[in-house]
N, C-alpha and C positions, 0 to 999 in steps of 0.2 A: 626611423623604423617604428618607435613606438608611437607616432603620429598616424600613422597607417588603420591602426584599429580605433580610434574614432573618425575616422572619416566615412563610415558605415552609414547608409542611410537606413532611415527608421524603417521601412521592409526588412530589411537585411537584421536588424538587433531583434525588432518583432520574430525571426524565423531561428533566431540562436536563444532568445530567452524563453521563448513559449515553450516547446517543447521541453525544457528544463524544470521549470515549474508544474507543467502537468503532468510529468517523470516521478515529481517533488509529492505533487497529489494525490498521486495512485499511490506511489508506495504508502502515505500514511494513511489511505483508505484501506488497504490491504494486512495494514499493522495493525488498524484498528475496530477490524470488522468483526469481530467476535463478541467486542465491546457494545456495537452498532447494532448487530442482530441479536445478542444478548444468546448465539449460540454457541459451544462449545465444539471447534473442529479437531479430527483427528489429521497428525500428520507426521506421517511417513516419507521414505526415500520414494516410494514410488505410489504415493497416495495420500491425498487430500480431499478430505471428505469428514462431513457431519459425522458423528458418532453418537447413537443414541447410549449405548453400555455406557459411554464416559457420565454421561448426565445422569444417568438411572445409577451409578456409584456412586457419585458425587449426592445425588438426594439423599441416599440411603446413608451415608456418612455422616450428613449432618442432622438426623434422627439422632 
């Protein structure tokens, strides 16, 4: 039985790995996009979005 999953031709691991690692991709672009834009998002249950007020506290803070 377990001889069965290597008997996959490379189409078939191609269509089970890819997908997984570009699953793998987004999510760490996603985790790290605030890093990447150097923008500060706001996020809520029902919103996601840029917040200027967080940035313009944030400057003022560090006055």
């Amino acid at each position: 039985m377990g001889d069965v999953m290597y008997e996959l031709s490379t189409a078939a691991w191609v269509e089970i790995i890819a997908p997984i690692i570009i699953g793998l991709l987004i999510m760490l672009l996603y985790g790290y996009w605030d890093k990447i834009t150097h923008k500060r998002y706001y996020i809520d249950d029902d919103i996601l979005a840029y917040d200027e007020e967080i940035v313009k506290e944030e400057k003022e803070g560090e006055k």
